[in-house]
N, C-alpha and C positions, 0 to 999 in steps of 0.2 A: 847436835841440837836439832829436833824435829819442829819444823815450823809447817801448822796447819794452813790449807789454803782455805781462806775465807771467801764468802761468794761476796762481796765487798772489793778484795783484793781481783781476786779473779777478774769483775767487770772493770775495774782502774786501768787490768792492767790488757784486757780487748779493748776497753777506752785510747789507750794510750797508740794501739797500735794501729788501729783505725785510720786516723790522719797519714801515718807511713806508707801504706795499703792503699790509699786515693791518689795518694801522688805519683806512686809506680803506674797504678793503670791510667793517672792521666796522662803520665809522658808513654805509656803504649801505644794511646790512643792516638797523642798528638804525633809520634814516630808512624804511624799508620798514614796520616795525612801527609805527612811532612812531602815535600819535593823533593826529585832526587836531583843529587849534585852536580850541574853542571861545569862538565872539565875546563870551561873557557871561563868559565868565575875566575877574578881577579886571584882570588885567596888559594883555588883549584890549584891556579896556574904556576903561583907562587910556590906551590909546593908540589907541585909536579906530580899532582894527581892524575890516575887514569883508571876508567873502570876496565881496561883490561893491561895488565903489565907488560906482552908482549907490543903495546903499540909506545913505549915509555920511550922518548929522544935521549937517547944513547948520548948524544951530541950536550947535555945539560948534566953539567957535574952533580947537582943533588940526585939525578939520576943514577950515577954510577955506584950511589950507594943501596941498592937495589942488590937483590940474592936471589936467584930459581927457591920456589914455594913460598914466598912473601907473598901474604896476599891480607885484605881489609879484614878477611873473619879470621884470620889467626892473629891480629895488633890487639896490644891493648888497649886502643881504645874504642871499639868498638863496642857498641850496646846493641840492646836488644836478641831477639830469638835467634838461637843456633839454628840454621839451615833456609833462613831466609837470603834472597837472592839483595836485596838491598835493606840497609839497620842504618842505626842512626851513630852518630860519630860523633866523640867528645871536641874533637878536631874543627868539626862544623856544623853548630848548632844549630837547632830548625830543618837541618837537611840531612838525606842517606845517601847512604852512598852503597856503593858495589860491593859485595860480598864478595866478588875476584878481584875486585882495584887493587891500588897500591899507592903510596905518596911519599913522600920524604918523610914524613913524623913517623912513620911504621915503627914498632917497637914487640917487642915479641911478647907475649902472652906470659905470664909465670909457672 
């Protein structure tokens, strides 16, 4: 069944995706601003954040579940641009964090 695109259909359906389209570029924008994560945050610390893995205390068991090449741009949860040096993190809202960090929630990429 061939179905015609109508320019009716058409604008509904640049309508519809408009609103989706503003909210990505407003959390770029606000990931642009955002602060980056300090490791002595309460929430940091709890979870054994650090923007660089080799400085991780050995000494704190959620540490030990740490691997050589874990790092904050390979987790899941990670947002924002491939190759920026700090993005923005499902983990810690309002703030980025280190593109070589590392924390306990780290999870791997699919």
């Amino acid at each position: 069944m061939e179905k015609n695109l109508t320019r009716r259909t058409l604008l509904k359906t640049i309508a519809a995706a408009l609103p989706a389209s503003a909210v990505v570029l407003q959390q770029e924008a606000l990931a642009a601003d955002a602060p980056k994560l300090d490791p002595n945050d309460p929430t940091a610390k709890a979870l054994v954040y650090v923007e660089d893995p080799a400085n991780l205390d050995k000494s704190n068991p959620a540490a030990a579940r740490y691997q050589a090449g874990q790092t904050c741009d390979n987790c899941i949860q990670i947002q924002g641009d491939e190759g920026a040096a700090y993005r923005p993190c499902g983990i810690f809202p309002g703030k980025v964090v280190a593109s070589a960090g590392w924390c306990s929630v780290w999870a791997a990429k699919p």
